[in-house]
Residue frames as a rotation matrix with the C-alpha (Angstrom) as fourth column:
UNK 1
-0.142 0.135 0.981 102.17
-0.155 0.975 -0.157 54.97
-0.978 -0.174 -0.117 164.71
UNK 2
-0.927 -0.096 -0.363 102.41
-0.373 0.133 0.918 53.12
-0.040 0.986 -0.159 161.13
UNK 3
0.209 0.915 0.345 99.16
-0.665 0.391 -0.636 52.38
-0.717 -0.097 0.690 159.90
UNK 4
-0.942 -0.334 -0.027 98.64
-0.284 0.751 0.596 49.19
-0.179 0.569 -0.802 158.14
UNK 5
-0.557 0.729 -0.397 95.88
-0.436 0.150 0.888 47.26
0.707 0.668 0.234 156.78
UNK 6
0.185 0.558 -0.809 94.59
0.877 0.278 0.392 45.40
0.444 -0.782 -0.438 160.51
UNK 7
-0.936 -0.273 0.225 95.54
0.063 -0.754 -0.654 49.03
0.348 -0.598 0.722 162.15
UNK 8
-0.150 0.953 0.265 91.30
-0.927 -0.228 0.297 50.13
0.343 -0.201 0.917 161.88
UNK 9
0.530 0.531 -0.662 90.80
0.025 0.770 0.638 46.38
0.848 -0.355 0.394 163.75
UNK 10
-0.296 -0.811 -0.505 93.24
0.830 0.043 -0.556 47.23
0.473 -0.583 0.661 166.13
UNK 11
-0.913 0.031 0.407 91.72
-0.145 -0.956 -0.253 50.59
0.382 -0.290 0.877 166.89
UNK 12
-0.118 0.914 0.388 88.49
-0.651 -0.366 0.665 49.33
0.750 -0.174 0.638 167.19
UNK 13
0.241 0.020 -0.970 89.46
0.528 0.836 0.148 46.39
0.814 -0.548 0.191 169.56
UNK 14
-0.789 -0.414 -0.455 91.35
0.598 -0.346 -0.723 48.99
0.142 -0.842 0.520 171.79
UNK 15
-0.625 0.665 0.409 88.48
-0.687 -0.717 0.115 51.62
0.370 -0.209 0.905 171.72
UNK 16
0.228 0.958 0.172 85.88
-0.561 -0.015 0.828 48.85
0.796 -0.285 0.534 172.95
UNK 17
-0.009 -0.502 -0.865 88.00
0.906 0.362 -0.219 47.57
0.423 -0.786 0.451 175.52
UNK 18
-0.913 -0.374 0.161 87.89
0.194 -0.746 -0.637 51.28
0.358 -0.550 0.754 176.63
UNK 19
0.076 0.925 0.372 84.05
-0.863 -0.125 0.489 51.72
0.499 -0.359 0.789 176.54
UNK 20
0.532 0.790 0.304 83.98
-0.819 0.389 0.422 48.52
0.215 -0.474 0.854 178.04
UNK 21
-0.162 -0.985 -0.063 87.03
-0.937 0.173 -0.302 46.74
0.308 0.010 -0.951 179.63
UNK 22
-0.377 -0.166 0.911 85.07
-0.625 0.772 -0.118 43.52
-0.683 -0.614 -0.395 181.09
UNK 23
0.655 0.567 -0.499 83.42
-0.711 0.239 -0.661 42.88
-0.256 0.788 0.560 177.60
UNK 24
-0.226 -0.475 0.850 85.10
-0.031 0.876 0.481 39.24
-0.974 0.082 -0.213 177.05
UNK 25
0.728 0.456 0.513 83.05
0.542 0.076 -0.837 39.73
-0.420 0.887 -0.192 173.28
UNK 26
0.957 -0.274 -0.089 85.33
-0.287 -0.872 -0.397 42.94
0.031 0.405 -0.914 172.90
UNK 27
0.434 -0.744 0.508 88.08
-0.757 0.005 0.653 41.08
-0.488 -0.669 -0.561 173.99
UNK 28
0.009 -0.038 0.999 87.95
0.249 0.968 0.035 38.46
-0.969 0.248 0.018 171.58
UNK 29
0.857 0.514 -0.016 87.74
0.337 -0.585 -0.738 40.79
-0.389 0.627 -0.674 168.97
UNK 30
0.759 -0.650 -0.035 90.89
-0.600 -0.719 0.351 41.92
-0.253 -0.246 -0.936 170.23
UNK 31
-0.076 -0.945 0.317 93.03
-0.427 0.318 0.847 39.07
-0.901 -0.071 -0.428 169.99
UNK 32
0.604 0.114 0.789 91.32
0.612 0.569 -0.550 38.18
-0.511 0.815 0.274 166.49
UNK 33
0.853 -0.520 0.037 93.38
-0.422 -0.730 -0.537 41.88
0.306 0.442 -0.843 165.49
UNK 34
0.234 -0.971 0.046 96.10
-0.700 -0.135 0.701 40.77
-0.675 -0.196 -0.711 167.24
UNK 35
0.149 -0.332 0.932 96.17
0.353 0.898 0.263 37.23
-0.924 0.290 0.251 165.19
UNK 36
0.771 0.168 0.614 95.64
0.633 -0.094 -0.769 39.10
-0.071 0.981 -0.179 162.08
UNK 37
0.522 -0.850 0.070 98.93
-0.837 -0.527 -0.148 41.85
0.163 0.018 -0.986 162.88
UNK 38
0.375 -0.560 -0.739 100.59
0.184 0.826 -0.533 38.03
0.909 0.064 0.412 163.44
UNK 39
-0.448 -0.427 0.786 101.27
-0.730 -0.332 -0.597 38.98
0.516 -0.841 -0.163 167.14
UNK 40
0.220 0.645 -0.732 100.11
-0.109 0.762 0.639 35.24
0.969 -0.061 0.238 167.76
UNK 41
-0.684 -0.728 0.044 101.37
0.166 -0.213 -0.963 35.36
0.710 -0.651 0.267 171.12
UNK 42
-0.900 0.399 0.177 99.56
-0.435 -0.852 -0.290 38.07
0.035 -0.338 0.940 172.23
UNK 43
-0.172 0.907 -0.384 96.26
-0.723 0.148 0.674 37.02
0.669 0.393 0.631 170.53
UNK 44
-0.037 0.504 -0.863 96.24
0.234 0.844 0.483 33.63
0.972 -0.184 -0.149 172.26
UNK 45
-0.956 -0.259 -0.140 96.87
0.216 -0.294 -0.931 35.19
0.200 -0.920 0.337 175.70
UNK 46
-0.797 0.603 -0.048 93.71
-0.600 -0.778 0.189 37.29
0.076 0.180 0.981 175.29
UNK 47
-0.362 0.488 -0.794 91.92
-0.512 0.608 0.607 34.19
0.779 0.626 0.030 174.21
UNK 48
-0.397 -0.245 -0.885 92.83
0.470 0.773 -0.425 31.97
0.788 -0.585 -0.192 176.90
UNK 49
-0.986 -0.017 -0.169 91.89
0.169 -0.070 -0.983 34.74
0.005 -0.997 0.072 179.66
UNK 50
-0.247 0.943 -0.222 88.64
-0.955 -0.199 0.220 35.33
0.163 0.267 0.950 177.72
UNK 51
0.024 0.286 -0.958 88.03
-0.318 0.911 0.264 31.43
0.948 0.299 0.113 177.60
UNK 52
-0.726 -0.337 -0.599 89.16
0.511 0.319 -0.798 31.15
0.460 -0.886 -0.059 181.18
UNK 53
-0.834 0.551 0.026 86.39
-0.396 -0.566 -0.723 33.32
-0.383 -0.613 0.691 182.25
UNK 54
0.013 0.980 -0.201 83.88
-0.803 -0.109 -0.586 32.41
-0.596 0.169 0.785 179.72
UNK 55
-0.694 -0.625 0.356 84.54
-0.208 0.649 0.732 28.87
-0.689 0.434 -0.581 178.52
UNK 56
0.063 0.624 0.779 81.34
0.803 0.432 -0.410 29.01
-0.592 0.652 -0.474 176.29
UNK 57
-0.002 -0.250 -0.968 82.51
-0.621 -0.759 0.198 32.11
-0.784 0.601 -0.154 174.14
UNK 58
0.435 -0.220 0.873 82.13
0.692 0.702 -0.167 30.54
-0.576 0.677 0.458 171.03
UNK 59
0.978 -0.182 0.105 83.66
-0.074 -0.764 -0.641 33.60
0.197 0.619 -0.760 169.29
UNK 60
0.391 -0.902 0.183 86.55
-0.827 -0.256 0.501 33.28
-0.405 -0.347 -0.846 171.53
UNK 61
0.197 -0.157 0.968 87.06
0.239 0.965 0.108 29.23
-0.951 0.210 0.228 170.75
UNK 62
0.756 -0.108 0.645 86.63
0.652 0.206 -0.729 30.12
-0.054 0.973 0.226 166.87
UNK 63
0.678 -0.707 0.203 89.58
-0.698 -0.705 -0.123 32.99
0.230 -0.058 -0.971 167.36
UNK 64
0.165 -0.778 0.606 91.45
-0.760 0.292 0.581 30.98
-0.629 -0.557 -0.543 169.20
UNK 65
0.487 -0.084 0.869 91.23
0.454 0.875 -0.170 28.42
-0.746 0.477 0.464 166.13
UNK 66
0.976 -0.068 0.206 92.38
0.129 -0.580 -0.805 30.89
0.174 0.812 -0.557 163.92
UNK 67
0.260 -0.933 0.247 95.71
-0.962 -0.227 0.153 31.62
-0.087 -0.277 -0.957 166.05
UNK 68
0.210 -0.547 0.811 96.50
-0.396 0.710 0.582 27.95
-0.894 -0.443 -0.067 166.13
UNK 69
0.740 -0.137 0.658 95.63
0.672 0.188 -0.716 27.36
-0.025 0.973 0.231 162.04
UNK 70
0.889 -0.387 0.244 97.77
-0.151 -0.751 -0.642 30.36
0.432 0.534 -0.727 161.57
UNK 71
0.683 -0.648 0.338 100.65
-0.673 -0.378 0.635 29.66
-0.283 -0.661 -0.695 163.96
UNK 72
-0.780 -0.431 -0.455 102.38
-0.589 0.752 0.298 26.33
0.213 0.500 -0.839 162.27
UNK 73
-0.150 0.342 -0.928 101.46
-0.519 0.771 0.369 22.82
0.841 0.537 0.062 161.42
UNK 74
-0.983 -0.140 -0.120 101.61
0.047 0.441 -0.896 21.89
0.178 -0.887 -0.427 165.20
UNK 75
-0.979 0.185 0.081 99.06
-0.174 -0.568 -0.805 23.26
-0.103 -0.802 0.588 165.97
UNK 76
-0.605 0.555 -0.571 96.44
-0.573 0.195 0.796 21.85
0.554 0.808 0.200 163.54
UNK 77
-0.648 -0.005 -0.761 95.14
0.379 0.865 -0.329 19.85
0.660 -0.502 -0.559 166.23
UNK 78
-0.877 -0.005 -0.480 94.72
0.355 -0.680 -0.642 22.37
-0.323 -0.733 0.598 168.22
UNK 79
-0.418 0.716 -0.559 92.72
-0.908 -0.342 0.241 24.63
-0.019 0.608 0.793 165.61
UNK 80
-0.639 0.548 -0.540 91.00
0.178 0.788 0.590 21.12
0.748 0.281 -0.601 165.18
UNK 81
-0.495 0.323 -0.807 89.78
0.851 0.370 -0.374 20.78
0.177 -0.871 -0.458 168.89
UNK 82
-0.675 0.366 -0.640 88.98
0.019 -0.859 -0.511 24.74
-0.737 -0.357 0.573 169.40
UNK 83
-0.634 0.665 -0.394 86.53
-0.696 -0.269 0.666 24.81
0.337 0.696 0.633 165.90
UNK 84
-0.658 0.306 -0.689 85.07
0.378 0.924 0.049 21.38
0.652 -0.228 -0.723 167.41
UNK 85
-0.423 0.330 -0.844 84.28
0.855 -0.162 -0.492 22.98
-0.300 -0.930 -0.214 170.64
UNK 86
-0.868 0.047 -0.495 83.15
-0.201 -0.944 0.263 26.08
-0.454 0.328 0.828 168.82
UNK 87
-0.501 0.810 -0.304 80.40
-0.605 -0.077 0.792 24.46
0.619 0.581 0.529 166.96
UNK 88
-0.571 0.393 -0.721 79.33
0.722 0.659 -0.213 22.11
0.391 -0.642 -0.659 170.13
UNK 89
-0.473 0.546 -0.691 78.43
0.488 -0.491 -0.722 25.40
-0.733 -0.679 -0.034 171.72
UNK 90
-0.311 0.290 -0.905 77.34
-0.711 -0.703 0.019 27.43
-0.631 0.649 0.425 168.29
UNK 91
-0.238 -0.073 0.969 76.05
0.494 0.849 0.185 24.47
-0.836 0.523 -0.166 165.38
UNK 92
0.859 0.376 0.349 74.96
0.509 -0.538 -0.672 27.34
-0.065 0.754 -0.654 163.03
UNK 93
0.608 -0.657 -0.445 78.32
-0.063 -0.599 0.798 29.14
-0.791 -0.457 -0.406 163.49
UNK 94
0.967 0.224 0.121 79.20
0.016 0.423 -0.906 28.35
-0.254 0.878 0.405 159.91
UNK 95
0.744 -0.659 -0.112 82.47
-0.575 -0.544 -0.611 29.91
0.342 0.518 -0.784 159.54
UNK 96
-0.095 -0.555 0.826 83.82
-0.769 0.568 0.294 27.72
-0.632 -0.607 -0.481 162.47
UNK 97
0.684 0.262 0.681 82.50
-0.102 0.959 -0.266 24.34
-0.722 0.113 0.682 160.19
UNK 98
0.678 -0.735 -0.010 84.66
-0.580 -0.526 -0.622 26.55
0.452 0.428 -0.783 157.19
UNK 99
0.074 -0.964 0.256 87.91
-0.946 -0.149 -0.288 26.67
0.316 -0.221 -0.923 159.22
UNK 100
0.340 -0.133 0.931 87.34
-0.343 0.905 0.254 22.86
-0.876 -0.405 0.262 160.68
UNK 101
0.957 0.258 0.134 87.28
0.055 0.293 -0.955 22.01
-0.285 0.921 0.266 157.16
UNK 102
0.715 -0.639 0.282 90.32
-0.377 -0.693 -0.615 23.75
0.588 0.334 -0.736 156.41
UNK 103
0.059 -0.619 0.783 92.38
-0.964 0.167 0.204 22.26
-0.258 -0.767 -0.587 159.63
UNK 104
0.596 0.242 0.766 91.25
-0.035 0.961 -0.276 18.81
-0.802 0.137 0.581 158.65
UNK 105
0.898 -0.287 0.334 92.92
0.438 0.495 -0.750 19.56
0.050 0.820 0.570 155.10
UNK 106
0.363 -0.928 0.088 95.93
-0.787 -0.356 -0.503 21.53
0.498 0.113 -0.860 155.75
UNK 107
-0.034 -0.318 0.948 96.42
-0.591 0.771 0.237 17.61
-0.806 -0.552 -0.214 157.98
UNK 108
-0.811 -0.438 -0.389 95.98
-0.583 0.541 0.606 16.08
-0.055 0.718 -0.694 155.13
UNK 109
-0.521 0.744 0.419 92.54
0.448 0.656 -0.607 14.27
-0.726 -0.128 -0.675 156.45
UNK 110
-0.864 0.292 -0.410 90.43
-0.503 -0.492 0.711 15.00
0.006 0.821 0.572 153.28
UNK 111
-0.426 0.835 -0.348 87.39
0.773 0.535 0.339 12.79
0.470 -0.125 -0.874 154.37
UNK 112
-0.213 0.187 -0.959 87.57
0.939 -0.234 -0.254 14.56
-0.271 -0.954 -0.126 157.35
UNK 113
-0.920 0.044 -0.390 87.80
-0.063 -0.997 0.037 18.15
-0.388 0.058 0.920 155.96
UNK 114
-0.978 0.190 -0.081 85.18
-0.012 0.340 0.940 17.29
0.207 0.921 -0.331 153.49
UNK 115
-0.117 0.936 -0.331 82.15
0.817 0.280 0.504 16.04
0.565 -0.211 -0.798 155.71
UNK 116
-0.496 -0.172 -0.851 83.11
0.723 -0.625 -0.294 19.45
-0.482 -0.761 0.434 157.65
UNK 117
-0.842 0.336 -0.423 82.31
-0.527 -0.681 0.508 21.76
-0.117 0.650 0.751 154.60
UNK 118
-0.626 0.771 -0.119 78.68
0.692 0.619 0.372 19.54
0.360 0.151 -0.921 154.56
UNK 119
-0.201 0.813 -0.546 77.88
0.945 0.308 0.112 19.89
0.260 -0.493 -0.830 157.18
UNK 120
-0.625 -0.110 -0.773 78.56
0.076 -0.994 0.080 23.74
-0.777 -0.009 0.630 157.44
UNK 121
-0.908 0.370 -0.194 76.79
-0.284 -0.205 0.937 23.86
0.307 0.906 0.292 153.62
UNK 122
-0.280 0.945 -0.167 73.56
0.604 0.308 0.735 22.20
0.747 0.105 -0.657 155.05
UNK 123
-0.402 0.168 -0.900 73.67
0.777 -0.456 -0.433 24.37
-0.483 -0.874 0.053 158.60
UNK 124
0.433 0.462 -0.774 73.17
0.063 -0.872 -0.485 27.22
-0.899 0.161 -0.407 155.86
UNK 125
-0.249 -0.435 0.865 73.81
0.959 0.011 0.282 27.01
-0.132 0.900 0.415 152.10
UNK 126
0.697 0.373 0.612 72.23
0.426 -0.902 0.066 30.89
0.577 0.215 -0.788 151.75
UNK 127
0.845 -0.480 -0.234 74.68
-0.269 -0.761 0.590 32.57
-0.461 -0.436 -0.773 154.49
UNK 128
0.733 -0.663 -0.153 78.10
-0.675 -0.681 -0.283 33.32
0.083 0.311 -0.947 153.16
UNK 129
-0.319 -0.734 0.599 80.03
-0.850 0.502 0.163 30.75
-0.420 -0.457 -0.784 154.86
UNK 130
-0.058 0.205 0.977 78.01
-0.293 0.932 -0.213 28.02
-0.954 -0.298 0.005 153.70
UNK 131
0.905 0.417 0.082 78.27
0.078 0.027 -0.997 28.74
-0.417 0.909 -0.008 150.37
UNK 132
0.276 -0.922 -0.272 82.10
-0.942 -0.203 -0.266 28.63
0.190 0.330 -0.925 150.82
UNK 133
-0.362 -0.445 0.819 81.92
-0.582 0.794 0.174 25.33
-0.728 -0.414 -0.547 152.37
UNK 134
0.792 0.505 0.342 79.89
0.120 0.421 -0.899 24.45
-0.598 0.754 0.273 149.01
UNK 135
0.828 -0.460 -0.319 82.93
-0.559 -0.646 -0.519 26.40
0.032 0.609 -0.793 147.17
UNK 136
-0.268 -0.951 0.152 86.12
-0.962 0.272 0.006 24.50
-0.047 -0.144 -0.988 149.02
UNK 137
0.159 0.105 0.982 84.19
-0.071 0.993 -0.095 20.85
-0.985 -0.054 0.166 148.60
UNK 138
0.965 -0.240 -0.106 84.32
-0.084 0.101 -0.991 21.69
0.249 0.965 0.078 144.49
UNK 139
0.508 -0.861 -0.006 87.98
-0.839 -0.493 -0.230 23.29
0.195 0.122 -0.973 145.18
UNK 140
-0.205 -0.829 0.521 89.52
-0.888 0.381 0.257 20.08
-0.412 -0.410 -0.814 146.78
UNK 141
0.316 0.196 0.928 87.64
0.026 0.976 -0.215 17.70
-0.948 0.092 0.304 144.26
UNK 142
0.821 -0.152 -0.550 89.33
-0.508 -0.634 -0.583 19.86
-0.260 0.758 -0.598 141.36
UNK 143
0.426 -0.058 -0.903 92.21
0.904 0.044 0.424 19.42
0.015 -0.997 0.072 143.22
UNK 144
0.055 0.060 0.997 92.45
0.205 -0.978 0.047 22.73
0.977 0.201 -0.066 144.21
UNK 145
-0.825 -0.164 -0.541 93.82
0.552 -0.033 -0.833 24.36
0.119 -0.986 0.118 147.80
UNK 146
0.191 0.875 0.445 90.62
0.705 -0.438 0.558 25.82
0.683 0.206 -0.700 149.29
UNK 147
0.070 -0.079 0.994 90.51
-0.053 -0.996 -0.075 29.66
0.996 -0.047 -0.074 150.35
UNK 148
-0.703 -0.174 -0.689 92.12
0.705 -0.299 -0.643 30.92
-0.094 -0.938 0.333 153.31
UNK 149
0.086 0.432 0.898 89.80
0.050 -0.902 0.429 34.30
0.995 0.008 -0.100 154.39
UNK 150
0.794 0.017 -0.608 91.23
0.608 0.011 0.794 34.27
0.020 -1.000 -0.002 157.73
């Protein structure tokens, strides 16, 4: 097998799906490797039967935004509705307020992306994420495309 740079996420999604094959956490894990080897397909399957079992995964929901930002401009909606529902069930979940932020402006809705990176920056300006959503409100008043890190 070729190794690549998501290979060691891939290995570790399949190894805790072996210790533990009903783990819906481990499973979501999985289809974030698969989104990141671009096997978007795949990834959203995973998602969908994780979400279908556990529709309050907020891990799964914020994956499952990631495969739809990453899959085309359709889909922006999508990724819109799954980061939505991701911070309804998680409101500290920071990274999800990030990527809303991000869906809102790859649409073009720059209010909209904006009051996203706020409200992510006030949920937590000290954790990591919230100090990016402090980072991409400078970046798009530069104007400047703010960081992908998906």
């Amino acid at each position: 097998m070729e190794w690549s740079k998501t290979s060691p996420s891939k290995h570790a999604g399949f190894r805790a799906l072996a210790l533990a094959p009903s783990d819906n956490q481990a499973s979501a894990l999985l289809g974030w490797a698969q989104m990141r080897q671009g096997r978007y397909d795949n990834a959203l399957a995973v998602l969908e039967r994780v979400l279908a079992e556990e529709p309050m995964n907020s891990l799964a929901r914020a994956n499952l935004g990631y495969v739809c930002l990453r899959r085309s401009k359709r889909d922006l909606i999508s990724a819109q509705q799954s980061f939505e529902r991701c911070i309804s069930l998680a409101p500290n979940f920071v990274e999800a307020h990030y990527e809303l932020g991000r869906a809102h402006w790859l649409a073009g809705e720059l209010g909209d992306a904006e009051r996203a990176w706020k409200v992510g920056q006030s949920a937590n300006r000290f954790n990591v994420w919230g100090r990016r959503c402090g980072e991409a409100i400078r970046q798009v008043r530069a104007p400047q495309e703010p960081r992908s890190y998906s």
